[in-house]
C-alpha positions in Angstrom: 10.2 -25.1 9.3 9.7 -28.1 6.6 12.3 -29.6 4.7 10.8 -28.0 1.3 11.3 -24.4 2.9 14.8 -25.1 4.1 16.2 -26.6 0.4 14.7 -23.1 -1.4 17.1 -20.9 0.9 20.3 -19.6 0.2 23.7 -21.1 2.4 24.1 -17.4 4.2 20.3 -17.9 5.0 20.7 -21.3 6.2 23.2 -20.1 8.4 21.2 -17.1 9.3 18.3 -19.3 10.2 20.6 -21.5 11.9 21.5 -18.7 14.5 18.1 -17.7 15.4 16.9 -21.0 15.7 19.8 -21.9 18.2 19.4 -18.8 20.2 15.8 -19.6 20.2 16.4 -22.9 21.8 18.9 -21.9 24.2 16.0 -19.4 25.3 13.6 -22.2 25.6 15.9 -24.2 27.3 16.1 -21.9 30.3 12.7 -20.2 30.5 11.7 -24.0 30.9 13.9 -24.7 33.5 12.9 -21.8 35.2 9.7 -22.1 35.5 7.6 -25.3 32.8 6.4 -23.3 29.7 3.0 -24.0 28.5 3.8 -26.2 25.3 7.0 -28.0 26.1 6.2 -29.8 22.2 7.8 -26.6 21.3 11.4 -27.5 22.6 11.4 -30.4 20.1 10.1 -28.9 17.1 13.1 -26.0 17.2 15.5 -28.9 17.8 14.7 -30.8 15.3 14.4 -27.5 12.7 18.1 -26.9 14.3 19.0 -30.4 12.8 17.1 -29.9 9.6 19.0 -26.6 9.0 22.8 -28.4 10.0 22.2 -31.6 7.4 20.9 -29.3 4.8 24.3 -27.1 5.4 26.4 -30.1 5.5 24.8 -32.0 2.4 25.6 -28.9 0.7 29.1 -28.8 2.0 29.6 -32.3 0.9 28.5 -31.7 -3.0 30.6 -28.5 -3.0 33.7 -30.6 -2.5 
């Protein structure tokens, strides 16, 4: 998910988004483990959409104040 999609959603989306994208990771995380996925590439794009989500939350947290 780019940075342009993630500014256009709403804060109970970004949270929304937020959840999927950390159970999605958790997921990852352990089929990986378990046995090597095919495209491990994949574990670092959700991260980093994980951390793309939580600064767009806080900077939004920050102006509200």
């Amino acid at each position: 998910m780019k940075q342009v999609d993630i500014k256009d959603l709403s804060v109970d989306d970004l949270t929304e988004k937020l959840q999927e994208q950390k159970d999605t990771l958790s997921k990852m995380k352990l089929s990986h483990s378990v046995s090597p996925i095919e495209n491990p590439m994949q574990i670092k794009q959700v991260r980093r959409t994980v951390a793309r989500l939580n600064t767009e939350l806080r900077k939004r947290a920050v102006q509200a104040k």
